[in-house]
N, CA, C and O atoms as a GROMACS GRO file, in nm:
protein
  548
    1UNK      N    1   0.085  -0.117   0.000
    1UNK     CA    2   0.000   0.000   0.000
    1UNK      C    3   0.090   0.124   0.000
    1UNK      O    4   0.179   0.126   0.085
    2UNK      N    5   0.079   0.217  -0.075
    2UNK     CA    6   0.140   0.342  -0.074
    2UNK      C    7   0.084   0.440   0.036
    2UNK      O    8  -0.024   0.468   0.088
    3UNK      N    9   0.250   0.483   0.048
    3UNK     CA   10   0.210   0.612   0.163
    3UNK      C   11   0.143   0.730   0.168
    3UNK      O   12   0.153   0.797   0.066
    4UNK      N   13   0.054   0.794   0.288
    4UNK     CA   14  -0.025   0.891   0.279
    4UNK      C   15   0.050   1.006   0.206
    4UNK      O   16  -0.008   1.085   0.130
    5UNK      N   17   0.167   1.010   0.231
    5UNK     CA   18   0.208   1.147   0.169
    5UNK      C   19   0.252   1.146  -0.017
    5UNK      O   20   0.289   1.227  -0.103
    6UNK      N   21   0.224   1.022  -0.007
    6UNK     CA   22   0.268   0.968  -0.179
    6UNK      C   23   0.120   1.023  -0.258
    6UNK      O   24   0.120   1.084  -0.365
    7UNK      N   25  -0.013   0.983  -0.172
    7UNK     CA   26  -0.131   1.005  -0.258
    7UNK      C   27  -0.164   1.125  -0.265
    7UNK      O   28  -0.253   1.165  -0.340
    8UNK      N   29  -0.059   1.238  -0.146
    8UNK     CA   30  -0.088   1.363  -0.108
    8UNK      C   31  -0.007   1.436  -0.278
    8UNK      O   32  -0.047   1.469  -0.390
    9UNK      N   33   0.116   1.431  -0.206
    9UNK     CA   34   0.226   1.454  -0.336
    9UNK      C   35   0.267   1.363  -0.420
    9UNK      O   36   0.334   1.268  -0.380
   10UNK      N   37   0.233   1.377  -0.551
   10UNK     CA   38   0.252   1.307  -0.678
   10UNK      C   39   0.431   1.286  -0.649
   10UNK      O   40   0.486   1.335  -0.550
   11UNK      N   41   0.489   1.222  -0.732
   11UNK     CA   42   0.615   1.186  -0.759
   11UNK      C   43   0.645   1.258  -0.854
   11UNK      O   44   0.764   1.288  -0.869
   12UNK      N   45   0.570   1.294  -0.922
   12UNK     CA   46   0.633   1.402  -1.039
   12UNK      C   47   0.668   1.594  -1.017
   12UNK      O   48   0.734   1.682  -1.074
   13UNK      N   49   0.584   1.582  -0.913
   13UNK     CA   50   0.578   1.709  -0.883
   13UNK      C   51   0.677   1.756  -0.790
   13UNK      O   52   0.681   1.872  -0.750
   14UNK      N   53   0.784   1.635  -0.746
   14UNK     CA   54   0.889   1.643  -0.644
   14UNK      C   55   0.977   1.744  -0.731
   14UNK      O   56   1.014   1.858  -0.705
   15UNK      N   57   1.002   1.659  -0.851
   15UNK     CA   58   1.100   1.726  -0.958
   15UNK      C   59   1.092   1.865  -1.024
   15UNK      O   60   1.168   1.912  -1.108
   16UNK      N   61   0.936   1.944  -0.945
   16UNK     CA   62   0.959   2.096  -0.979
   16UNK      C   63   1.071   2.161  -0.954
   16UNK      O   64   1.156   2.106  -0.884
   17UNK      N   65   1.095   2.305  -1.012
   17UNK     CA   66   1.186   2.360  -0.960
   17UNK      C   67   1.116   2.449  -0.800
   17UNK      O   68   0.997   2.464  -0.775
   18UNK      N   69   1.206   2.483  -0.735
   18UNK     CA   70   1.120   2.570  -0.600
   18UNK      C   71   1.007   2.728  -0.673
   18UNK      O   72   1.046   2.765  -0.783
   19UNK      N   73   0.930   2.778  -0.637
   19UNK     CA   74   0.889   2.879  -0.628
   19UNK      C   75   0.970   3.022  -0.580
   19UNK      O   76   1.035   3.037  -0.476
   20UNK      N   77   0.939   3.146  -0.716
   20UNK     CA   78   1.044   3.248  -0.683
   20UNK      C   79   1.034   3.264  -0.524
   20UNK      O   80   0.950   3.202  -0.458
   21UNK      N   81   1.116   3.343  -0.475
   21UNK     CA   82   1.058   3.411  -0.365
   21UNK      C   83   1.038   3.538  -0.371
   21UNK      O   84   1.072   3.597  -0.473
   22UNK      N   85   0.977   3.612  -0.255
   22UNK     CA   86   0.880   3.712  -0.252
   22UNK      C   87   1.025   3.818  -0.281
   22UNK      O   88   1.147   3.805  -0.268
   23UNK      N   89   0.951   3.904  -0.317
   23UNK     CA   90   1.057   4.055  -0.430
   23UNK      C   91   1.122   4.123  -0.290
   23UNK      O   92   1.065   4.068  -0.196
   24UNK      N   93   1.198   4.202  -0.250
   24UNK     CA   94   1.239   4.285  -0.111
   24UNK      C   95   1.133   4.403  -0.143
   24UNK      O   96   1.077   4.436  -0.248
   25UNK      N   97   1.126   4.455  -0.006
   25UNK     CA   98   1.018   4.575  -0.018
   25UNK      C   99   1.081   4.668  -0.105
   25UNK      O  100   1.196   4.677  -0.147
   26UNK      N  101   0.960   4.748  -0.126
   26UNK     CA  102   1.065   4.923  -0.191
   26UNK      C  103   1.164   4.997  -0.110
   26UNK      O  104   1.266   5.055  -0.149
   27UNK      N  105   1.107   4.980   0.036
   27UNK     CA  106   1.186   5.042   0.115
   27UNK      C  107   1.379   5.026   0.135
   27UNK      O  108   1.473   5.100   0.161
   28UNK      N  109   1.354   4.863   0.099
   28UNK     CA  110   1.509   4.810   0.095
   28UNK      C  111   1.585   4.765  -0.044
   28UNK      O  112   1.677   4.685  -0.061
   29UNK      N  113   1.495   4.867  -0.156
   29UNK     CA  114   1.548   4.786  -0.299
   29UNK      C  115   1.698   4.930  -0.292
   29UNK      O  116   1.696   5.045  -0.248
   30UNK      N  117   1.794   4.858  -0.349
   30UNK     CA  118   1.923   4.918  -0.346
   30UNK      C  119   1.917   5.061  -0.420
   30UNK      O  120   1.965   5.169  -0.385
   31UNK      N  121   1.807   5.008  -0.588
   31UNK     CA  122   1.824   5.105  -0.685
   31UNK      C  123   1.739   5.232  -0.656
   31UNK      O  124   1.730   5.329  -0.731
   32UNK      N  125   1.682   5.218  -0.545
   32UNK     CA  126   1.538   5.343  -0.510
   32UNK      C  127   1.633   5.385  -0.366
   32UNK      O  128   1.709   5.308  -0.308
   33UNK      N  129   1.607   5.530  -0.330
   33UNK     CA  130   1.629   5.606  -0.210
   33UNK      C  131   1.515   5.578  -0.137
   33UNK      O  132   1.396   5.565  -0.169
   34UNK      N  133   1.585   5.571  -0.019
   34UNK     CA  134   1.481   5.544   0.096
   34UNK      C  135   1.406   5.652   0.157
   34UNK      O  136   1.460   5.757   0.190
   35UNK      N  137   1.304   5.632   0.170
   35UNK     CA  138   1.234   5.795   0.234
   35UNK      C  139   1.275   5.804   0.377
   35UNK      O  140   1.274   5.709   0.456
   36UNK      N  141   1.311   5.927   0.402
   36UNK     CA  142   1.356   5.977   0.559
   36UNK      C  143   1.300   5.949   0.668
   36UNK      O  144   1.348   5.952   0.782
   37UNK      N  145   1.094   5.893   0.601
   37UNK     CA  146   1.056   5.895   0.757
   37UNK      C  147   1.043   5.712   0.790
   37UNK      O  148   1.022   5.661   0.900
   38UNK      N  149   1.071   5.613   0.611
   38UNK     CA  150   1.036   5.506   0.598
   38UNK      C  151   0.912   5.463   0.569
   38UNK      O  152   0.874   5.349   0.595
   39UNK      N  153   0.796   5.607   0.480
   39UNK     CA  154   0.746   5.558   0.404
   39UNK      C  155   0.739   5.577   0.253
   39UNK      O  156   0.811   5.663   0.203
   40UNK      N  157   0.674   5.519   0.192
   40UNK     CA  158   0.698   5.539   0.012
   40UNK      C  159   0.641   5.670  -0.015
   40UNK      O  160   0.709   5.748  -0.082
   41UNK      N  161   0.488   5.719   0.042
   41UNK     CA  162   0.478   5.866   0.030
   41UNK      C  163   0.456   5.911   0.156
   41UNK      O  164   0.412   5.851   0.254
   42UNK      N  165   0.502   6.057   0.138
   42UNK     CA  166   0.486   6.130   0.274
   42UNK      C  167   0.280   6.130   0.318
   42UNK      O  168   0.170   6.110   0.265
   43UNK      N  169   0.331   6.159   0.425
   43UNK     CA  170   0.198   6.166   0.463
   43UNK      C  171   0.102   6.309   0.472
   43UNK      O  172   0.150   6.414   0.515
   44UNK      N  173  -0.028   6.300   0.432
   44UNK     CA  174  -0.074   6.469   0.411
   44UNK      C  175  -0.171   6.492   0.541
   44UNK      O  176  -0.274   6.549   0.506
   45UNK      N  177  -0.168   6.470   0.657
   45UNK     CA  178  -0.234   6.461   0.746
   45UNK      C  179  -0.289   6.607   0.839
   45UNK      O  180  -0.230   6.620   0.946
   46UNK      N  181  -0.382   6.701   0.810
   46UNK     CA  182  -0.381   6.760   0.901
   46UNK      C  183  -0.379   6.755   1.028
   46UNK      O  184  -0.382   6.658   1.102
   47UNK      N  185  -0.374   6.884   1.054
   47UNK     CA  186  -0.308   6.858   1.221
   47UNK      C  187  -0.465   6.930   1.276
   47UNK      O  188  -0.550   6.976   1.200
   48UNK      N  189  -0.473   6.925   1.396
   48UNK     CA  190  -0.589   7.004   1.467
   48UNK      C  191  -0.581   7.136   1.469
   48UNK      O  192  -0.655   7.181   1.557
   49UNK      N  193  -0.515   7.233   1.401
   49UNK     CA  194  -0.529   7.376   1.398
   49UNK      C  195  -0.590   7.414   1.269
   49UNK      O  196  -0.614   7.531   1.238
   50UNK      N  197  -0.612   7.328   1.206
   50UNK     CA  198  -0.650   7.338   1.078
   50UNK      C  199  -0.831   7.387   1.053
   50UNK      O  200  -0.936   7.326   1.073
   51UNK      N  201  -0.807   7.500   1.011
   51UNK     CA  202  -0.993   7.574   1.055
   51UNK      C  203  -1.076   7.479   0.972
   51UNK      O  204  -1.189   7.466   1.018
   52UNK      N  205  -1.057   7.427   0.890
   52UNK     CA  206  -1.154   7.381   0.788
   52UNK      C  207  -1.202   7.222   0.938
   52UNK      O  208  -1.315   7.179   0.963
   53UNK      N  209  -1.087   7.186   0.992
   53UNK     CA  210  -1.110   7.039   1.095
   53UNK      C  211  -1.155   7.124   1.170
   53UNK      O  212  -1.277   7.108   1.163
   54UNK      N  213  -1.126   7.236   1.266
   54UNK     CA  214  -1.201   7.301   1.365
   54UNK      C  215  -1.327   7.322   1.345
   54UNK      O  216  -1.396   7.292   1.442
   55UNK      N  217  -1.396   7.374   1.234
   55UNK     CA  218  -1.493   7.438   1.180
   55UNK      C  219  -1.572   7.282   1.184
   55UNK      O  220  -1.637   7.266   1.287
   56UNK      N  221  -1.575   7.168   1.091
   56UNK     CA  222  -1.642   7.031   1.147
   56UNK      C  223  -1.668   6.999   1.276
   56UNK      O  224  -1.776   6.973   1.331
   57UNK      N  225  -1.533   7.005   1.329
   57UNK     CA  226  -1.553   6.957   1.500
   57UNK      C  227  -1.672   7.036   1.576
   57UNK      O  228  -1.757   6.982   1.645
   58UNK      N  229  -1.662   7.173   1.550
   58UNK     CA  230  -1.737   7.233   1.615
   58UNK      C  231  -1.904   7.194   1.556
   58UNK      O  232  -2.005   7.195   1.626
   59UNK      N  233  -1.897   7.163   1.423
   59UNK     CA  234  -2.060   7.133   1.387
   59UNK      C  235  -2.072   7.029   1.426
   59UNK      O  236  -2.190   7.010   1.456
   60UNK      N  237  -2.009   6.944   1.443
   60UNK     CA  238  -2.058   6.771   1.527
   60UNK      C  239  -2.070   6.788   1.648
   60UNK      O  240  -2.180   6.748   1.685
   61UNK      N  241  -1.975   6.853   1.772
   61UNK     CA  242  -2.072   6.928   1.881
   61UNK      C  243  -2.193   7.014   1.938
   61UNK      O  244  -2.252   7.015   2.045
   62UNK      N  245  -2.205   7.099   1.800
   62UNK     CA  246  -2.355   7.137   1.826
   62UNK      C  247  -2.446   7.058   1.741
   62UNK      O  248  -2.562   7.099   1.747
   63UNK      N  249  -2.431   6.976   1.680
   63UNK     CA  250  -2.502   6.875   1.632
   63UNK      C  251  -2.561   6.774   1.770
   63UNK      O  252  -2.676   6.735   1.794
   64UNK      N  253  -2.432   6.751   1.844
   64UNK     CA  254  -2.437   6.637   1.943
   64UNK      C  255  -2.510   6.683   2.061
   64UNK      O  256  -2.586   6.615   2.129
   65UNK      N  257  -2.481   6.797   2.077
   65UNK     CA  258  -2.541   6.911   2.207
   65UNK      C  259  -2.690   6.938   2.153
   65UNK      O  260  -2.758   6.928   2.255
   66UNK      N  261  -2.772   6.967   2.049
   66UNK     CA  262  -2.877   7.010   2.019
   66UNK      C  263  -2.912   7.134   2.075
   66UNK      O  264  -2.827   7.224   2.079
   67UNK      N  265  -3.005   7.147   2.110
   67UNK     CA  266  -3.102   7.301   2.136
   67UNK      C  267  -3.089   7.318   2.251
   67UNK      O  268  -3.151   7.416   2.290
   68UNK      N  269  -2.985   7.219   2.397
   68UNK     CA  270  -2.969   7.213   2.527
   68UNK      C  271  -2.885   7.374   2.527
   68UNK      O  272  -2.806   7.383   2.433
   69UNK      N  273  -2.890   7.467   2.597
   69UNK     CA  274  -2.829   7.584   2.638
   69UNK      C  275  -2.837   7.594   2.759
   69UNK      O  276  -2.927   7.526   2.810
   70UNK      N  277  -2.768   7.660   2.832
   70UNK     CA  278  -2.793   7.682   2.978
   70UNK      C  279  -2.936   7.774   3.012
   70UNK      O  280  -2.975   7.885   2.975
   71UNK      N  281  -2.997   7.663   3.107
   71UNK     CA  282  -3.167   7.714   3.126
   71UNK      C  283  -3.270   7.634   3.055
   71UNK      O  284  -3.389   7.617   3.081
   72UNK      N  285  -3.204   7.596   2.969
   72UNK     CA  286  -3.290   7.486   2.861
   72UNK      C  287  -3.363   7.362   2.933
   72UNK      O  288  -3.283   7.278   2.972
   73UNK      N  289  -3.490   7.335   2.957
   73UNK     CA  290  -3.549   7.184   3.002
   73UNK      C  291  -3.583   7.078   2.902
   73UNK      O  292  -3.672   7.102   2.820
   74UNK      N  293  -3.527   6.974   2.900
   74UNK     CA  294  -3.559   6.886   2.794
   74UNK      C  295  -3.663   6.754   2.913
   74UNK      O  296  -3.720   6.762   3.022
   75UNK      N  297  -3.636   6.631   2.796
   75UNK     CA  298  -3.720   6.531   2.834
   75UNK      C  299  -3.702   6.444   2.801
   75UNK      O  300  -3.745   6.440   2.686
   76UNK      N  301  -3.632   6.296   2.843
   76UNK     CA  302  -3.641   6.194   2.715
   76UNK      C  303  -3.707   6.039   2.804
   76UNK      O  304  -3.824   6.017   2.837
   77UNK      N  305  -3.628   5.984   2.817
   77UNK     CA  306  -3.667   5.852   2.887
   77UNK      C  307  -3.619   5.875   2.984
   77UNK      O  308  -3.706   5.866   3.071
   78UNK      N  309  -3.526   5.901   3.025
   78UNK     CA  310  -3.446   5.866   3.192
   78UNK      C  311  -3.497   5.990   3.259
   78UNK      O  312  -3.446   6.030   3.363
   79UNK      N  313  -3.606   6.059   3.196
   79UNK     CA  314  -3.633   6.173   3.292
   79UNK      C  315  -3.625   6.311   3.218
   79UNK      O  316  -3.631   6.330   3.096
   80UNK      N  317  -3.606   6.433   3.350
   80UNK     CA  318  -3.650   6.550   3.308
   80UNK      C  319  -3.548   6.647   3.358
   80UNK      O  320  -3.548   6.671   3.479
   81UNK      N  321  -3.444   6.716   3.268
   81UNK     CA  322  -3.340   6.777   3.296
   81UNK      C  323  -3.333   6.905   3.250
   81UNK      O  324  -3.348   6.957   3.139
   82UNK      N  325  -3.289   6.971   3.426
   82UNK     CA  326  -3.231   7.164   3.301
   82UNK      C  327  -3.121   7.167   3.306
   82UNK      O  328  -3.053   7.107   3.388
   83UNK      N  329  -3.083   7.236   3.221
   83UNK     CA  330  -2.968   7.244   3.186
   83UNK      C  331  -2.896   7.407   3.277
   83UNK      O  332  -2.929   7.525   3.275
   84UNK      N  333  -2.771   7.316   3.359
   84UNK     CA  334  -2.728   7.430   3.415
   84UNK      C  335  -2.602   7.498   3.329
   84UNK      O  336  -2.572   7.617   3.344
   85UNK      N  337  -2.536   7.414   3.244
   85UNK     CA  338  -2.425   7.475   3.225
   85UNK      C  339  -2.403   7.385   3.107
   85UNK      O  340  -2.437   7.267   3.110
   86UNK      N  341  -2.335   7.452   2.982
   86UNK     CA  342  -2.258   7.378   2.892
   86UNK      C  343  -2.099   7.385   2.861
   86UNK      O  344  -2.049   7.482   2.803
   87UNK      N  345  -2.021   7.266   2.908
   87UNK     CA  346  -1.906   7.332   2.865
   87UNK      C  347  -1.848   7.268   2.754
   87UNK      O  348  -1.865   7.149   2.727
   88UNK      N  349  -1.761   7.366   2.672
   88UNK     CA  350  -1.708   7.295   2.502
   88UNK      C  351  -1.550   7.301   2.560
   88UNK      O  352  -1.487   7.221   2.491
   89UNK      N  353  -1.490   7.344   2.626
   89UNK     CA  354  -1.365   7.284   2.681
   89UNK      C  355  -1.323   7.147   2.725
   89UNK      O  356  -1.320   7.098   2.838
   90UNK      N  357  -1.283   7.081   2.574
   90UNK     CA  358  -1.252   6.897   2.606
   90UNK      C  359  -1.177   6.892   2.715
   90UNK      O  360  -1.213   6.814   2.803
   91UNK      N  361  -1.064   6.968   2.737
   91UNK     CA  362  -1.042   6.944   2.879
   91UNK      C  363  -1.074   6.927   3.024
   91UNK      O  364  -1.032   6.859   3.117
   92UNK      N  365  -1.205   7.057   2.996
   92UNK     CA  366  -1.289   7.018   3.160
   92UNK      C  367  -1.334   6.948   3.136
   92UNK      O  368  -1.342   6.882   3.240
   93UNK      N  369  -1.401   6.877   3.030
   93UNK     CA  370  -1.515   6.795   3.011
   93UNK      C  371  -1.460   6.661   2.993
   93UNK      O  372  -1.535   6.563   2.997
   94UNK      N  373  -1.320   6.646   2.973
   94UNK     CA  374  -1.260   6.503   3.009
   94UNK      C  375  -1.226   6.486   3.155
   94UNK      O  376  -1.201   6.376   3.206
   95UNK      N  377  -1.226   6.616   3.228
   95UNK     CA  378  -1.204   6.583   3.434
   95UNK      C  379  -1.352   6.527   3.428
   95UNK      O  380  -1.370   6.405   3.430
   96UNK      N  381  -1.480   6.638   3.419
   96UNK     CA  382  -1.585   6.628   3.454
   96UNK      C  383  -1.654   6.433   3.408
   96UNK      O  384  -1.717   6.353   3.477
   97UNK      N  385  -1.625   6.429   3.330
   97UNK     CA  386  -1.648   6.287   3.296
   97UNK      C  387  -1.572   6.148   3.289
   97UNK      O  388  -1.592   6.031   3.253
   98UNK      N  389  -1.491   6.214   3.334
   98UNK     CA  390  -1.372   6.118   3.271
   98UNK      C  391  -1.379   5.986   3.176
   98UNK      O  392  -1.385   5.864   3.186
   99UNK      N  393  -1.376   6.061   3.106
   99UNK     CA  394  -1.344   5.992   2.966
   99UNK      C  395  -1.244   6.078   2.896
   99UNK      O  396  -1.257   6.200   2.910
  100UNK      N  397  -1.112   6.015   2.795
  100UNK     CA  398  -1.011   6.076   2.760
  100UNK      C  399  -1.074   6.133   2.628
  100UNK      O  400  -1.012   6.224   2.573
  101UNK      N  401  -1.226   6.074   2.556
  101UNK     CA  402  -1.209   6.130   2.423
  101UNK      C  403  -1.338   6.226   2.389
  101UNK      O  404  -1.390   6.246   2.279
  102UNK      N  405  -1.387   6.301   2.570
  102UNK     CA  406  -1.482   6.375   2.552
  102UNK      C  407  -1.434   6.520   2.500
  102UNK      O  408  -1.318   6.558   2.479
  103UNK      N  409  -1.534   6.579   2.489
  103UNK     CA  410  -1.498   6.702   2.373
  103UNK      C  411  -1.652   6.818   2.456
  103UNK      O  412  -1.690   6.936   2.454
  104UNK      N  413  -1.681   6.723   2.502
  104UNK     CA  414  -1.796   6.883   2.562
  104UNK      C  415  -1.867   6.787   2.688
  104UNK      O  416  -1.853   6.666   2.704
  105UNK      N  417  -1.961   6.902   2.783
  105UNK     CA  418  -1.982   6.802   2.852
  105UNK      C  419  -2.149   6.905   2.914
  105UNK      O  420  -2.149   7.028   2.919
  106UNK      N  421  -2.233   6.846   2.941
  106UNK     CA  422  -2.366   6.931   2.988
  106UNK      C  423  -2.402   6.884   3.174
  106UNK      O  424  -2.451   6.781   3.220
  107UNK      N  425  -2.364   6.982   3.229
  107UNK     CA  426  -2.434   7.004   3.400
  107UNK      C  427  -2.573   6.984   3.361
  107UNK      O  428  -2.624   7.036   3.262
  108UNK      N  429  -2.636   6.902   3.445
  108UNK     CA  430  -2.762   6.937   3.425
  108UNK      C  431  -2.808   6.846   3.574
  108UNK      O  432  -2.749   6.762   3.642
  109UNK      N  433  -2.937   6.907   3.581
  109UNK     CA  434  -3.031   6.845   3.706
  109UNK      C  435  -3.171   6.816   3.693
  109UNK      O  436  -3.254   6.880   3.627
  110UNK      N  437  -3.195   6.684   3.783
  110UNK     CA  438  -3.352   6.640   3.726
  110UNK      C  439  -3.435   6.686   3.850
  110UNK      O  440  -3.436   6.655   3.969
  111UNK      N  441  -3.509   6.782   3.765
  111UNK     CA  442  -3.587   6.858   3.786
  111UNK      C  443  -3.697   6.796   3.840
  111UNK      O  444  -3.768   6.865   3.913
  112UNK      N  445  -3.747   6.605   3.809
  112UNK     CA  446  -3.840   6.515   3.880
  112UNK      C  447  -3.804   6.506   3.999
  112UNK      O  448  -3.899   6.495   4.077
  113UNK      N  449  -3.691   6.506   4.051
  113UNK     CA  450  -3.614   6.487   4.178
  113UNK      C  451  -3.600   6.595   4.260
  113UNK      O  452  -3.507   6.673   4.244
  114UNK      N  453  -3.707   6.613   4.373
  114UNK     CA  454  -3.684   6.772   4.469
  114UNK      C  455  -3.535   6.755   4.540
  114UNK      O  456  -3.473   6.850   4.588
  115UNK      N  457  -3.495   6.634   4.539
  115UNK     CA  458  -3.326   6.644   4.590
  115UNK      C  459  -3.227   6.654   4.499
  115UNK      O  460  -3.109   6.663   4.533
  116UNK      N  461  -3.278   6.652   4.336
  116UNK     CA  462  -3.171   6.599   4.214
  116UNK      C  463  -3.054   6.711   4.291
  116UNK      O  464  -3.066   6.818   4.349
  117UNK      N  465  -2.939   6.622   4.256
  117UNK     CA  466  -2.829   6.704   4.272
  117UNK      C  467  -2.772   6.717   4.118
  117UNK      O  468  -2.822   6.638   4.038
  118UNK      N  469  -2.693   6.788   4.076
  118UNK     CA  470  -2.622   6.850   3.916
  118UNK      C  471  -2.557   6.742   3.880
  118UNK      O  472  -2.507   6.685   3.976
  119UNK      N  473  -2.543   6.703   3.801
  119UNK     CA  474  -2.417   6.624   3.747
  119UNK      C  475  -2.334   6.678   3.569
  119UNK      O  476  -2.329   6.780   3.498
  120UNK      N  477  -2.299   6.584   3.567
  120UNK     CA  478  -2.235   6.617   3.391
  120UNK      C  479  -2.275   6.478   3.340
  120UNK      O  480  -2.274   6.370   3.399
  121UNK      N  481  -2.310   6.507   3.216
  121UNK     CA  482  -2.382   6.395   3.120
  121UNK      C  483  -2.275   6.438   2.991
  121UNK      O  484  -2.208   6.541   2.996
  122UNK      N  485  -2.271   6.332   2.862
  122UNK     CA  486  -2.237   6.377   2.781
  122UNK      C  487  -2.301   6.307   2.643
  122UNK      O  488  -2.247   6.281   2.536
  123UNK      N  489  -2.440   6.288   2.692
  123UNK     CA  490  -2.524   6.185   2.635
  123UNK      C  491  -2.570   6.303   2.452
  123UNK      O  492  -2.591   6.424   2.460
  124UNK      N  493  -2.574   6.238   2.339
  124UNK     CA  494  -2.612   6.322   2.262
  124UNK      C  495  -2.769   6.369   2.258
  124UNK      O  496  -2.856   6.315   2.326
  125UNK      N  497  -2.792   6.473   2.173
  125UNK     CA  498  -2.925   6.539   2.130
  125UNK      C  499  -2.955   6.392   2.043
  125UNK      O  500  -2.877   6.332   1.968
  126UNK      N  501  -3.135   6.348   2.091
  126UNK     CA  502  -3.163   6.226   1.981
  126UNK      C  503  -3.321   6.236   1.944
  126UNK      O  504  -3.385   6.317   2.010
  127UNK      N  505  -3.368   6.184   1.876
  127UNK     CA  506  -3.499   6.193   1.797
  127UNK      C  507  -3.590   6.142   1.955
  127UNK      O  508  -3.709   6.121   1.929
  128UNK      N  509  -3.558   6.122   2.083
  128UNK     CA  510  -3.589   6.070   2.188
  128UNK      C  511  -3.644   6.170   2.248
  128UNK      O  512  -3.756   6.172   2.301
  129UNK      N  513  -3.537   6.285   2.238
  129UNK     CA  514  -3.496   6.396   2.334
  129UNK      C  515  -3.626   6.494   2.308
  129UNK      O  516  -3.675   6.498   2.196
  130UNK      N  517  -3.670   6.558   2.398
  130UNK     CA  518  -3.794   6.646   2.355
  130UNK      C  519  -3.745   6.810   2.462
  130UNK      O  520  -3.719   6.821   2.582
  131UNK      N  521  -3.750   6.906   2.360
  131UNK     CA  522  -3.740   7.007   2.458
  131UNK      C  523  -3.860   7.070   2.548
  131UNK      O  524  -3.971   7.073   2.494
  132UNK      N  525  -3.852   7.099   2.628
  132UNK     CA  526  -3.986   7.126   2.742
  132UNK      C  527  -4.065   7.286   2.685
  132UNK      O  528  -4.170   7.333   2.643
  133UNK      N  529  -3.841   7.339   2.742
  133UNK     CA  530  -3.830   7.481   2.771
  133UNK      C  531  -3.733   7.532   2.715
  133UNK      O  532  -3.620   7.491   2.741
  134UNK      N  533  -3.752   7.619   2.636
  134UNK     CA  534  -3.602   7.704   2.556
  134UNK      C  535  -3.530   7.788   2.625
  134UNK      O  536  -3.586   7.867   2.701
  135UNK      N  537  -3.357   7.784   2.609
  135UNK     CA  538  -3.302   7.872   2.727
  135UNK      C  539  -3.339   7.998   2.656
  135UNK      O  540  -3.372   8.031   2.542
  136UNK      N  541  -3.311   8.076   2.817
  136UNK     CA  542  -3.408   8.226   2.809
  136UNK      C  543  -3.248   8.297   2.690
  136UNK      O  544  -3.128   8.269   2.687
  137UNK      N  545  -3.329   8.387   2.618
  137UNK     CA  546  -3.222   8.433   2.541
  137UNK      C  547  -3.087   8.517   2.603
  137UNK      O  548  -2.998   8.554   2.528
   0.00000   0.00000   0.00000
């Protein structure tokens, strides 16, 4: 009886030659210069000072914040909140919540609760959310 690896691999196919091997990267071909930072193209990445990225960021926060202003009463499922304070400083608003990748953060107190004490939420504006009361201008 012939061996498992005989019915696996033919006998003829021993006598191939090997397969090329794989080419060296671009990075290490002799006839090409190597890029300074070690990649093939530089990278075009803005940075965060860039108004056109500021100018977005800021519309996805008042996107995310909605019509909440300080004084504002909304409404959704977990209850009934005014809004004491909004802050857009990611930095307080990453103490106030701690989370490293908050970017704004809303004080607010439930107003169902004669003891609610304030907290910070950083929950978004949602098709849920219902405003009560508009902050006073």
């Amino acid at each position: 009886m012939p061996s498992m690896t005989a019915l696996i691999t033919p006998a003829h196919n021993t006598s191939r030659p090997p397969l090329p091997r794989r080419p060296i990267p671009h990075e290490r071909t002799p006839d090409r210069p190597t890029p300074s930072d070690g990649r093939p193209h530089p990278r075009t990445a803005r940075t965060a000072s860039d108004p056109t990225i500021l100018e977005a960021l800021r519309r996805v926060v008042d996107d995310q914040i909605g019509p909440r202003r300080a004084g504002a009463i909304y409404q959704n499922i977990d209850g009934a909140f005014e809004v004491l304070a909004v802050i857009r400083d990611p930095e307080r608003a990453r103490g106030l919540l701690g989370r490293r990748c908050a970017q704004w953060a809303l004080i607010v107190r439930d107003v169902l609760r004669p003891t609610g004490e304030p907290f910070a939420i950083s929950s978004v504006w949602t098709t849920s959310d219902h405003l009560v009361r508009e902050a006073a201008a």
